[in-house]
C-alpha positions in Angstrom: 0.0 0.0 0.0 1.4 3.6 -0.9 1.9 5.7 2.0 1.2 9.7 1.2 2.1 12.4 3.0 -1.4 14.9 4.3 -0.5 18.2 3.2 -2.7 21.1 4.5 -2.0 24.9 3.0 1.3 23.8 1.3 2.5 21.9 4.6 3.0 18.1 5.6 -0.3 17.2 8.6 2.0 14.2 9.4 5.3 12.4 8.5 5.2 8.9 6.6 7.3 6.3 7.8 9.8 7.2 4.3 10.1 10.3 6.1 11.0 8.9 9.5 13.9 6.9 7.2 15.3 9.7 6.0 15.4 11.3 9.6 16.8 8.6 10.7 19.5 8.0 8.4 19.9 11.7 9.2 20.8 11.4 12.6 22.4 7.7 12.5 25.0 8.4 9.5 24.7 11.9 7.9 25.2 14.1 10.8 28.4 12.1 12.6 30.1 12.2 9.6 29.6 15.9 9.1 30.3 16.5 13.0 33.8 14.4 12.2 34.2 16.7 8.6 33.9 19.5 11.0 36.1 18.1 13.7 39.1 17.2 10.8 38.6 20.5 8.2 41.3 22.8 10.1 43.8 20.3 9.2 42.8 20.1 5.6 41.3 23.7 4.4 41.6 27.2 5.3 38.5 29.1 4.8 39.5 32.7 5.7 39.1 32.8 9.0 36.0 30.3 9.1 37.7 27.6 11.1 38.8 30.1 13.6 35.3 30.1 15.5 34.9 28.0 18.2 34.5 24.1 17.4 31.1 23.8 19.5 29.9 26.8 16.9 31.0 24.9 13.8 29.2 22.0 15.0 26.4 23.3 14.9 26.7 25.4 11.3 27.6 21.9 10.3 24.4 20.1 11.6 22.2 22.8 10.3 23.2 23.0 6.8 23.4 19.1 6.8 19.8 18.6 7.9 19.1 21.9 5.0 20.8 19.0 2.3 19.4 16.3 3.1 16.0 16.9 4.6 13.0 18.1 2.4 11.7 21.2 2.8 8.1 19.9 4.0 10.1 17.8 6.5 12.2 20.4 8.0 8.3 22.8 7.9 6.8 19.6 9.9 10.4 19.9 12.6 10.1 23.6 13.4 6.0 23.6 13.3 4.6 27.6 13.6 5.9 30.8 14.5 3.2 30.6 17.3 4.5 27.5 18.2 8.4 28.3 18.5 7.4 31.6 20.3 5.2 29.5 23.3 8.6 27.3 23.7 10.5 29.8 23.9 8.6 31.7 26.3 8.1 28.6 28.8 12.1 28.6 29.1 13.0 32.0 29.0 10.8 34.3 30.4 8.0 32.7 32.5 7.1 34.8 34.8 6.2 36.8 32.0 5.0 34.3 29.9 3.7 34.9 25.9 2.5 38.6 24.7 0.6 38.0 21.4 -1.2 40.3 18.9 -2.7 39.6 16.0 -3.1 42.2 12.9 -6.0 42.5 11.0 -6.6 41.1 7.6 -7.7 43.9 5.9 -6.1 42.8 2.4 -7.9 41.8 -0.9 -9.2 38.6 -0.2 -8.2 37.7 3.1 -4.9 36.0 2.1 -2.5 35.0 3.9 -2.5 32.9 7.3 -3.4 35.3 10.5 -0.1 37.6 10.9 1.1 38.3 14.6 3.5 40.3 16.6 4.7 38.5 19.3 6.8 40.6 22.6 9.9 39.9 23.8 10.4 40.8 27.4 7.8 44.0 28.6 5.4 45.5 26.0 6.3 49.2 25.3 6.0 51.8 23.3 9.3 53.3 23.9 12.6 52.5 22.0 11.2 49.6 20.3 12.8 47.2 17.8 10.2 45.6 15.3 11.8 42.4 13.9 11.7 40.4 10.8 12.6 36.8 11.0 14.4 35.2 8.2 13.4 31.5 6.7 13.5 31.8 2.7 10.0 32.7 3.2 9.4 29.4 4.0 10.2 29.0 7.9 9.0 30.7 10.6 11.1 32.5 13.5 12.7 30.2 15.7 13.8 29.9 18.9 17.6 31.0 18.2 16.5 34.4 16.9 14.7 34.8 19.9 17.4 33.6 22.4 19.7 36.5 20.5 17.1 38.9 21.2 16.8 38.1 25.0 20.4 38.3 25.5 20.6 41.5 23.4 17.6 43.2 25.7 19.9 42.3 29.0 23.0 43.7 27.1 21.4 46.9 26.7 19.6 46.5 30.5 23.0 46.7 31.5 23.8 49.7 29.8 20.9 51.7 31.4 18.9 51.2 28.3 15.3 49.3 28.3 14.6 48.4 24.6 11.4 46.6 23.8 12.0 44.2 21.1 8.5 42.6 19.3 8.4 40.4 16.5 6.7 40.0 13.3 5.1 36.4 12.5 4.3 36.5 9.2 3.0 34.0 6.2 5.1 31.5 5.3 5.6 28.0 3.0 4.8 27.2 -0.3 1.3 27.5 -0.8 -0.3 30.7 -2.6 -1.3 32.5 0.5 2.2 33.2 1.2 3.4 34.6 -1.9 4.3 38.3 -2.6 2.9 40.9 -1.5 1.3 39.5 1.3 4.5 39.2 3.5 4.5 43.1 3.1 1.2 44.0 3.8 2.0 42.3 6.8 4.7 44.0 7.7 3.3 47.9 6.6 0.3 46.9 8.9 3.1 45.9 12.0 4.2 49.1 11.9 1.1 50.4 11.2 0.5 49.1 14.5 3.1 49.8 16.2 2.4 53.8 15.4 -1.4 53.0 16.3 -0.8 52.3 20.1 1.8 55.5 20.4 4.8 54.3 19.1 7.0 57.1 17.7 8.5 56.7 14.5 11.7 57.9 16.1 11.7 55.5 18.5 11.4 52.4 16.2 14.2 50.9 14.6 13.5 47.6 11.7 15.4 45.1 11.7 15.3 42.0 9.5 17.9 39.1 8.7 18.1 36.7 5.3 14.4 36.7 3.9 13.6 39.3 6.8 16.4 42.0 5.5 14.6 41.1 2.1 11.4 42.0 3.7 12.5 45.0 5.2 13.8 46.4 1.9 9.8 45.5 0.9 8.8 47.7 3.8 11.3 50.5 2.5 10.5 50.5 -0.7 6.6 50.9 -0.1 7.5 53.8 2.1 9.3 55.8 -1.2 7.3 54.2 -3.9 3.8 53.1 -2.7 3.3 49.4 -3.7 0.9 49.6 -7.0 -1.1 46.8 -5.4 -3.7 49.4 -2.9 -6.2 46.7 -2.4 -3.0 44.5 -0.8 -0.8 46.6 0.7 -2.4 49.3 2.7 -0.4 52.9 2.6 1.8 53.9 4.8 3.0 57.9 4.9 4.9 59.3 7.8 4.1 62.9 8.7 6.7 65.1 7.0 10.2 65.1 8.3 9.6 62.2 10.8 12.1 59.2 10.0 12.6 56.0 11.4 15.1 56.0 14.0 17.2 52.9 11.7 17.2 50.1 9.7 19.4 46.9 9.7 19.7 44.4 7.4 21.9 41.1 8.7 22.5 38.9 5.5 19.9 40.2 3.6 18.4 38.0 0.5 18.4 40.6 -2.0 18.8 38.8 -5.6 16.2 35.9 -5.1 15.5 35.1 -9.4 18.8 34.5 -10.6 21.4 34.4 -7.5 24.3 33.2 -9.6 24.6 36.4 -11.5 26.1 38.5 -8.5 29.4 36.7 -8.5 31.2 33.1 -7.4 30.2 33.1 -3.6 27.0 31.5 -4.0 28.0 28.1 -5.6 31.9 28.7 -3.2 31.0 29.3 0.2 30.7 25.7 1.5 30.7 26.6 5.4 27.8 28.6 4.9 24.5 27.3 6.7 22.3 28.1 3.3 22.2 25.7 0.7 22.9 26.9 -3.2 20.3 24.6 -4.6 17.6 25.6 -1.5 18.3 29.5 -2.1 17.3 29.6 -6.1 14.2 27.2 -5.8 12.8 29.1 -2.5 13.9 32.1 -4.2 12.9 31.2 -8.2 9.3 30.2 -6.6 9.0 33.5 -4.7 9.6 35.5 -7.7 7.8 33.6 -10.2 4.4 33.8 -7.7 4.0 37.2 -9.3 3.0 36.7 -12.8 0.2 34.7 -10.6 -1.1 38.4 -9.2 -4.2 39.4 -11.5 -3.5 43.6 -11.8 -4.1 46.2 -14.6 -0.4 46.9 -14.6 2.6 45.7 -15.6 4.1 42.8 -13.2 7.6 44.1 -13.7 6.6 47.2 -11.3 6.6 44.9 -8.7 10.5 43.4 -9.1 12.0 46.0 -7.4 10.0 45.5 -4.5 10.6 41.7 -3.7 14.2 41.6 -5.7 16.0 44.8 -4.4 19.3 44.2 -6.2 17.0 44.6 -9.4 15.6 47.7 -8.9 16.9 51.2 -10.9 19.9 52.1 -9.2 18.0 55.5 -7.7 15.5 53.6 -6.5 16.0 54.6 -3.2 16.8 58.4 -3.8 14.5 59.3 -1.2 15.4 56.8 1.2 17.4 59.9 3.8 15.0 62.6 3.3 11.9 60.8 4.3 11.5 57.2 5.5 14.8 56.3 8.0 17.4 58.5 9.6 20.6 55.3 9.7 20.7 52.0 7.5 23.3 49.4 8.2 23.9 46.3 6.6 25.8 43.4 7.0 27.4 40.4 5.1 29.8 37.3 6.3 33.1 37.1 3.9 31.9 33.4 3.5 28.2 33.7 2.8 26.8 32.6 -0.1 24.7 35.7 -0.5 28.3 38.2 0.2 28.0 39.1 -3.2 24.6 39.9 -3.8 24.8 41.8 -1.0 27.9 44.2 -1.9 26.3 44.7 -5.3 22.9 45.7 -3.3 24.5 48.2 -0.6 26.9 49.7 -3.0 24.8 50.2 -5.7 21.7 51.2 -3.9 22.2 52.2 -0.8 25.6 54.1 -0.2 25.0 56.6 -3.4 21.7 57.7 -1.4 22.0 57.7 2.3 24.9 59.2 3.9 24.5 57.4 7.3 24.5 53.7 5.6 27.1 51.1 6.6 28.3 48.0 5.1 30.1 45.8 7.8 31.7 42.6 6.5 32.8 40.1 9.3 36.0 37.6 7.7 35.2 34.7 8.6 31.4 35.1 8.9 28.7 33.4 7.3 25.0 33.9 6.8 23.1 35.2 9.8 26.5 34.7 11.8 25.7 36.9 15.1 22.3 34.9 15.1 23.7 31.4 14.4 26.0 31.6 17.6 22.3 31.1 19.5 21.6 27.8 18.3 24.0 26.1 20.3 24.5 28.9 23.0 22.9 31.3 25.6 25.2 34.2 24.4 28.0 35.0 21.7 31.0 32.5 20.6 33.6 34.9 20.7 31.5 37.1 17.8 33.6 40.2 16.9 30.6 41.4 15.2 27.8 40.8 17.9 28.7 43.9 19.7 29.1 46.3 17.2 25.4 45.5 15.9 24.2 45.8 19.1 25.9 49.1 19.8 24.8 50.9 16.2 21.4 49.8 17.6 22.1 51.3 21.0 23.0 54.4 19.8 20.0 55.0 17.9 18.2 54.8 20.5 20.4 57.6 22.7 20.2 60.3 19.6 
């Protein structure tokens, strides 16, 4: 008898005992042999700096991008299970006294699509010196419980310093299915802030930050704040009051070229330490993109590139970026990421020519989402250079 997998909205309901094989041939032969690959590879390559970080850390970049090559994407969905999900384990451990601070945004857009976006509150809910955060995942995963550890311990860093940030994230549509497919992730995200600004937020008191597919989002978010999304019945407007600015935006690893990720340069089929897989990368990214010719509008589709595929968008694109949406930009790349070159194309190109306060910080030795990856494993950095430098640009936004 054939054995299929359920699949509800794009997702697996249940695992088939094929897919309890493949786990298990995961854990019983695939994941020693990368943990001794791990263990041997200072001896036999030097990758830059790579093989410098500590061994625990490289044991777990090596699990994770193990499990990303040999485990299906629906499997992996099935693993991690919902935003809502991760957030309610994390919450048990971490702060539960506290306990889970959840609000859910309206769906307001044409249709209803999308599943039910929701901010979720690390640590106190207030409406001063707030960091709204966009998970990455390919647009396919939701957060996890390692981007919210690194959040945690950067609230206490900053607690020390005398400074009480409120950091609350965005949970937004995710998978495969149709009702997470551009522009819907960006509605989302114009009505978090439109939220946030609702319940007295000031826009100078809110920085945005995003990492991987949330750094893409982000430069969604940015984009419909210069050049209002043609899509009004999807993506509500969002104007701030003239001369008020965001406080800053930071992008860590952003995934900027999604359609054709090869064209940027050699680091995406190079950069074997990285945690992201080449062939995972262009089919999450290839499907993302293509879900556009699906949107039924009087216009022409290729209006909407520039909003999901940054690094494609006219060069001036962002002219207007300084003068009216966000006072500080900075960006980041690893030297051994897959997406370092997309990225250098992106910030140079379209970014530096226009903003005067945008940074591009490259960490040697760093790969994709590096100051977040140290969490997986850990309760606090792995001897990350670049940790504290993020956390202080953050920081001083928040003392101008």
């Amino acid at each position: 008898m054939a054995h299929h997998n359920e699949v509800n909205d794009g997702k697996l309901d249940s695992l088939t005992w094929t897919n309890y094989l493949n786990i298990a041939l995961l854990l019983t032969f695939r994941l020693p042999f990368a943990i001794l690959q791990t263990i041997f590879s200072p001896f036999i390559h030097n990758a830059n700096g790579y093989n410098d970080k500590p061994l625990k850390r490289r044991i777990g970049d090596a699990l994770m991008r193990t499990a990303s090559i040999y485990l299906p994407t629906p499997i992996m969905q099935h693993i991690v299970g919902s935003g809502l999900d991760q957030y309610r384990q994390w919450a048990a451990k971490y702060q539960p006294e506290l306990g889970t601070t959840v609000e859910e945004l309206p769906m307001n857009f044409d249709g209803g699509r999308g599943e039910q976006a929701r901010l979720f509150w690390i640590g106190p809910k207030r409406t001063e010196k707030v960091i709204l955060y966009f998970p990455g995942g390919m647009y396919m995963f939701p957060v996890t419980e390692m981007m919210l550890k690194f959040w945690r311990y950067a609230q206490s860093e900053w607690s020390r310093q005398g400074l009480e940030v409120s950091v609350v994230v965005l949970s937004y549509s995710v998978g495969s299915d149709p009702d997470a497919a551009f522009p819907i992730q960006l509605s989302q995200a114009t009505q978090a802030l439109k939220h946030l600004l609702s319940i007295g937020c000031k826009p100078s008191d809110i920085q945005i930050v995003g990492d991987s597919a949330g750094g893409n989002l982000i430069t969604q978010l940015l984009s419909h704040m210069v050049h209002p999304c043609p899509l009004p019945s999807f993506v509500p407007p969002l104007h701030l009051p003239p001369g008020i600015r965001l406080r800053g935006a930071c992008m860590i690893s952003p995934w900027v070229g999604l359609s054709d990720p090869d064209q940027w340069g050699s680091t995406l089929r190079t950069k074997d330490y990285d945690v992201t897989v080449h062939q995972n990368l262009r089919q999450a990214g290839e499907h993302y993109i293509n879900a556009i010719s699906n949107i039924n509008i009087p216009h022409d589709l290729s209006q909407l590139i520039p909003y999901a595929e940054p690094v494609l968008a006219p060069d001036d694109w962002f002219l207007n970026l300084q003068n009216s949406v966000v006072d500080r930009v900075l960006v980041t790349a690893g030297k051994e990421e897959r997406l370092f070159d997309q990225i250098e194309v992106f910030f140079k190109r379209k970014i530096k020519p226009y903003h005067s306060d945008a940074i591009l910080l490259v960490q040697g030795g760093g790969i994709h989402d590096d100051i977040i990856m140290d969490f997986e494993i850990s309760e606090t950095p792995l001897r990350n250079e670049l940790t504290p430098v993020v956390l202080e640009w953050m920081a001083e936004g928040f003392r101008m």
